[in-house]
N, C-alpha and C positions, 0 to 999 in steps of 0.2 A: 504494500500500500504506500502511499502517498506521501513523505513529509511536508508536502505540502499542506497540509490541511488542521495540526491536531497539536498546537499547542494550549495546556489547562491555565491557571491562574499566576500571574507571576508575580500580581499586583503588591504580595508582603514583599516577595524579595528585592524590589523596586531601589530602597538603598542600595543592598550590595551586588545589586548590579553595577550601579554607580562606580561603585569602588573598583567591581571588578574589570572594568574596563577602560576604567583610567589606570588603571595597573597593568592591563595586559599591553596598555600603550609604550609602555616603561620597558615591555619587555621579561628578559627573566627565564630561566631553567626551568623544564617540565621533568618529572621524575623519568620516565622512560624516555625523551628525545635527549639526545646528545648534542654536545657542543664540543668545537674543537675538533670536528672532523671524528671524532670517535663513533662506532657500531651502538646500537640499547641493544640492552638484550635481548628483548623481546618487538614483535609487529605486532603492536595492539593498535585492534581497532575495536571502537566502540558503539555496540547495536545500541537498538530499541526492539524490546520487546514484544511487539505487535509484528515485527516483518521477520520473519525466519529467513527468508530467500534467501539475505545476503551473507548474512553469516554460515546458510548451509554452503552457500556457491564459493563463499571464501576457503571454507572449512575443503572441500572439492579439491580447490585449485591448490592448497596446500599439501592435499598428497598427490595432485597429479602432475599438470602443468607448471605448477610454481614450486616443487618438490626442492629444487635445490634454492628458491631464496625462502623457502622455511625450513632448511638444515642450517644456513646460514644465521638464520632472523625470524624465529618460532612464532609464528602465528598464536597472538592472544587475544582472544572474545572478551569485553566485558560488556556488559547489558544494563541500560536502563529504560524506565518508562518513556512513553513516547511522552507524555504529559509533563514531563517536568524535562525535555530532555532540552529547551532551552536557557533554564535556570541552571541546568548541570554544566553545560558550553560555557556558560560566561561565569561560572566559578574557576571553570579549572582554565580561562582563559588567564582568568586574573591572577592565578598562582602558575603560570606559566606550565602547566601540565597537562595539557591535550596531548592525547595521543597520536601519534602518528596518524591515523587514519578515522575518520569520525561522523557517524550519521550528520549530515547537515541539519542545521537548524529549521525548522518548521517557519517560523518565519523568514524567509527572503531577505528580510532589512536588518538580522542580525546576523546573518554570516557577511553580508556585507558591511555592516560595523567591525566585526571582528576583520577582514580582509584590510578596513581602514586603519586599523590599530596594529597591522602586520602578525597577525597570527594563523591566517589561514592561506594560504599558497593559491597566487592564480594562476588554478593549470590549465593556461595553455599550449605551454610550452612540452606539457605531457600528453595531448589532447589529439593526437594523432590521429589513434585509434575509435575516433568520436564521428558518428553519425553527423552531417553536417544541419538533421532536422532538429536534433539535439544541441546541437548549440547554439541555433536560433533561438530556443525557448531558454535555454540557457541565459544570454546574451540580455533576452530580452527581461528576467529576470535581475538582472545585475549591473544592470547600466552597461550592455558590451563587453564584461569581462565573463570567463569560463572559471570559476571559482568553484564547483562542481563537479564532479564526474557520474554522468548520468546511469545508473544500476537498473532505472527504468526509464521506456519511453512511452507515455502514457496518451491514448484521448479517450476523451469523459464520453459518456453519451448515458440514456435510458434504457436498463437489459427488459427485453421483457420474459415472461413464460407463454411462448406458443402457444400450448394446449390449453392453459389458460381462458386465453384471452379466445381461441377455437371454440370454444364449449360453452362459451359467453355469448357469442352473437360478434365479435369485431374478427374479421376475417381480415379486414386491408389494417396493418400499422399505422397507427394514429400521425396524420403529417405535418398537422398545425396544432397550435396550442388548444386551438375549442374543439379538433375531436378528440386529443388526450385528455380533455378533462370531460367531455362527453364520455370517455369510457371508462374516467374512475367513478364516474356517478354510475354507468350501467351496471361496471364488476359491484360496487358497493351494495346494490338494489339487489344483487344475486347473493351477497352475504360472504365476498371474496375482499380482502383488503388489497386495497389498491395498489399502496405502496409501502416498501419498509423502506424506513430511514434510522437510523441512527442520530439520536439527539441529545443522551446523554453527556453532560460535559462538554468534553473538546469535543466530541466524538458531533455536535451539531453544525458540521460541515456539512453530515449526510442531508440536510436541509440549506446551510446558506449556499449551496453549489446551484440550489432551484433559483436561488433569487438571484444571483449572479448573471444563471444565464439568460433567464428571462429579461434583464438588465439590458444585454449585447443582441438579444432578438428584438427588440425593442426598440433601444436606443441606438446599436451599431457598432462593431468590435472596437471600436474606441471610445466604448460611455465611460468605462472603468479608469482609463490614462486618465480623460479628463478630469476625473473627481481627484489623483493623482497631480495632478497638474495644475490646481485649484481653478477649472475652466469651468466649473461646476462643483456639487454637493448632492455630499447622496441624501439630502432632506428636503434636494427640490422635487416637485410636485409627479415629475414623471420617472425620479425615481424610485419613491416613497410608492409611486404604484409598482413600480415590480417587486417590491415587498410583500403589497397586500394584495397582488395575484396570490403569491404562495402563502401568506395568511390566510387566504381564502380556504385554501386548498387543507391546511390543517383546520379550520373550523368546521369544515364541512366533514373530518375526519378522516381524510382520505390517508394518513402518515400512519393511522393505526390509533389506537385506545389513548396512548401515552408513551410520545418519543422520548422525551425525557426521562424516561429510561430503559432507553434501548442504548447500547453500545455498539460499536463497529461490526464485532464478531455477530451477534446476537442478530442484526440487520440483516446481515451478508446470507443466516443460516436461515431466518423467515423466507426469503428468496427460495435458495436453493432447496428449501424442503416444499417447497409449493404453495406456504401458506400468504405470498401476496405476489401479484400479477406483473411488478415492476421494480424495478430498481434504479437511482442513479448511480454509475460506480465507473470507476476507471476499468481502462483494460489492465490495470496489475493485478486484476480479480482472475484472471483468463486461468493459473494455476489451481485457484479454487474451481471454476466451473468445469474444468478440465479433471478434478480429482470425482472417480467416481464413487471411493468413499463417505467425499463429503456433500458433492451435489444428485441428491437424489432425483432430481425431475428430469437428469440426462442433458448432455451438452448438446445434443442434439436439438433440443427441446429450446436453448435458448439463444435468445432476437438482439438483436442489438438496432436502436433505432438513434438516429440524431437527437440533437434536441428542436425540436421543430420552432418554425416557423409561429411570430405572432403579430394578428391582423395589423396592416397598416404601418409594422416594424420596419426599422431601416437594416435589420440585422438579416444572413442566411443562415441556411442549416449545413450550408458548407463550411461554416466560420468554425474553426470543430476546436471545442477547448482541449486544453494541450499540456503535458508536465512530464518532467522527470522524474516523480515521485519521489521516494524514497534516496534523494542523493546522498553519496558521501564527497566530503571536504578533507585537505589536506594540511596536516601542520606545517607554517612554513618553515620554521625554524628545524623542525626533524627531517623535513626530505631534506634541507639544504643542507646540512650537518651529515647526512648519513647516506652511504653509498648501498649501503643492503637494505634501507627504506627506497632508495631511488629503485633497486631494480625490483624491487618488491612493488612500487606501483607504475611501472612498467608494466610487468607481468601481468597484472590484473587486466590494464587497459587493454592487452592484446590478446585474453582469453575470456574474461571475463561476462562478455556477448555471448560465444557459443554457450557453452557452459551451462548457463540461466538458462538459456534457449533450448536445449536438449536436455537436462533433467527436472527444470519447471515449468517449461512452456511459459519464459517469463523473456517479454518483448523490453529489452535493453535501446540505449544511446550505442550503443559498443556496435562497431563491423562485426558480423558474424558470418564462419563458416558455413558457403550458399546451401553447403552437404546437409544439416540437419535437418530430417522430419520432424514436422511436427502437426499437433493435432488438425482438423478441419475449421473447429473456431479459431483457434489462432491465426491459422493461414487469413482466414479471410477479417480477420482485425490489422495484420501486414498489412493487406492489401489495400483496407480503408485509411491505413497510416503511411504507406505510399503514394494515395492520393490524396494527403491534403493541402489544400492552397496556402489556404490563410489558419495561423491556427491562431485560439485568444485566450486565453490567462484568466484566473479562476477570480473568485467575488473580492478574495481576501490578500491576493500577490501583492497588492504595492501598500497595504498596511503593515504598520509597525506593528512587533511583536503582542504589546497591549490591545492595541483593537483587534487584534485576530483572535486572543481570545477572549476578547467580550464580546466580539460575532459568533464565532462558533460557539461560547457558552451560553448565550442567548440562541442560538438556532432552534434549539429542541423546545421553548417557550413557541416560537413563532410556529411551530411545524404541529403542534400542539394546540393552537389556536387561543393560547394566552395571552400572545404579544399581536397590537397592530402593527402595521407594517410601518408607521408613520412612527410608534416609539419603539420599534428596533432599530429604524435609521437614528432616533435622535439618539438614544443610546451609542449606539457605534461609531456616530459623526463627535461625540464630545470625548470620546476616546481617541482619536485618530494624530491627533496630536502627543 
């Protein structure tokens, strides 16, 4: 999944963030990078606990492909939550101990803070091996700079369940926004839920991603720069409405009983066991719908649709939202100090694509080996990631860490049908600074 999307509260640790990155500005020793040219002992990087992928693909490449720079430089996993996993960056920013290798920040605007204070490495100059669709979104996240190495290459869309929505009366995929919501009122009247989302906590991305895009079908793939760019505000009038479409849509019930407590996982599993008709979710889901463990309804069975069209909107359905998910970031001071962290994230960059791609059916930034099979949904998520034009950037990419998560923590309110659409924007607009 995503780092994009799931930072929790940071709001107490608000001083010693302060502190810690006017200290990481200063510089300073990390316990595992070296200085002076010296080897660490150890190639720690550090997960988050929601994504297995990377740590299985790393764990992989460490007995296969990168065999000799982990006899050299032992590959070490540590794990933290994703929810705190921006308050954990900018501690150990500040004590000069980031690991080598390290889930990117969830927010966007704090690994480019920490990039600004010289802690995190811009690889470009490692970046070889990088999809050139991947560091477009890259780029475009970072003011131009590749500070990232993308572990996924992701676009968002609507899954649905076929059979479903078959056995309901809707034969054609909903194309515009009034028959998708014409057919969560039909599934609803059949006693099918419409949609799972996740709303718990951070986890209410699985809702501000509706309001977002609705935003860009709406407004046009650059409403979102604009409010960025102070050319606008998201508590003017038309965008306060793309709010209260999707407040709508939780009053009316359609997110379920009560998102606010649903989580990631929990979302992901209502889907895939049949008990609601839709999903929004990235393609870094494709290794869940592809397990047939855990998706019971059959990958066969699931649709992947845009996000449509809405009346009179300046936005298309070709504008396809777009992310690297789950990236990892590089210390700069530890690759630049250490010649068995350099060939260590070399090695990754150059294998690291197939790898994902043939033991999780997980669509990387990385060039990969044309040789690998893989499933039928996948292929044809390639193939819609092949064709996209124009891609565009999710509700919450150009806020700062604090309003990402009083958006997402307000999400699961709105998707809930607690909050109007008029005071999640005022809330998130007096955060944004």
């Amino acid at each position: 999944m995503a780092s994009v999307f799931k930072p929790k509260n940071l709001l107490a640790a608000a001083g010693v963030v302060a502190l810690a990155l006017s200290t990481a500005a200063c510089g300073g020793g990390g316990d595992d990078s070296a200085s002076g040219g010296s080897s660490a002992k150890n190639f720690s990087f550090l997960a988050i606990n929601e994504n297995t992928t990377i740590a299985s693909t790393l764990t992989t490449l460490s007995q296969k492909e990168c065999a000799t720079q982990n006899t050299a430089q032992p590959l070490d996993i540590k794990k933290q939550a994703q929810a705190s996993l921006d308050q954990q960056l900018q501690l150990l920013a500040g004590q000069g101990a980031l690991p080598q290798l390290f889930t990117a920040a969830n927010a966007p605007s704090l690994t480019s803070q920490l990039a600004d204070n010289g802690t995190v490495l811009d690889a470009a100059a490692v970046s070889t091996g990088v999809q050139p669709a991947a560091s477009s979104v890259i780029k475009a996240l970072y003011d131009g700079k590749q500070l990232v190495l993308p572990t996924e290459l992701n676009i968002e869309g609507i899954w649905y369940n076929k059979k479903l929505l078959a056995d309901n009366g809707i034969t054609t995929p909903p194309a515009t926004w009034d028959d998708l919501v014409a057919a969560f009122a039909k599934l609803q009247a059949a006693g099918v839920q419409p949609i799972s989302a996740a709303g718990k906590g951070g986890d209410g991305w699985g809702v501000t991603r509706w309001v977002g895009n609705y935003i860009l079908r709406q407004q046009g793939p650059d409403a979102l720069k604009k409010v960025a760019d102070g050319q606008a505000k998201l508590t003017d009038p038309q965008y306060v409405a793309g709010a209260d479409a999707i407040a709508a849509l939780g009053k009316a019930g359609y997110f379920g009983k009560s998102p606010t407590s649903i989580d990631y996982a929990t979302a992901l599993n209502t889907f895939l066991t049949g008990k609601a008709a839709f999903i929004y979710m990235g393609s870094w889901a494709l290794s869940d719908f592809n397990d047939e463990s855990k998706n019971k309804i059959g990958a066969d069975n699931v649709g992947f649709l845009k996000f449509p069209t809405v009346a009179g909107g300046a936005g298309t359905a070709d504008q396809t939202p777009a992310n690297v998910g789950t990236a990892i970031a590089i210390s700069k001071k530890a690759y630049e100090n250490d010649t068995n962290t350099q060939a260590w994230v070399k090695c990754i960059v150059d294998n690291y694509g197939t790898v994902a791609l043939r033991d999780s059916s997980q669509i990387t930034g990385f060039k990969t080996d044309a040789a690998v099979e893989v499933p039928a949904l996948t292929k044809q998520i390639q193939d819609e990631i092949a064709g996209v034009q124009t891609s565009v950037l999710w509700f919450e990419a150009y806020f700062s860490a604090k309003a990402t998560t009083v958006s997402q923590g307000n999400g699961g309110l709105l998707g809930g049908g607690q909050l109007t659409g008029e005071k999640f924007m005022q809330t998130v607009t007096s955060n944004l600074s």
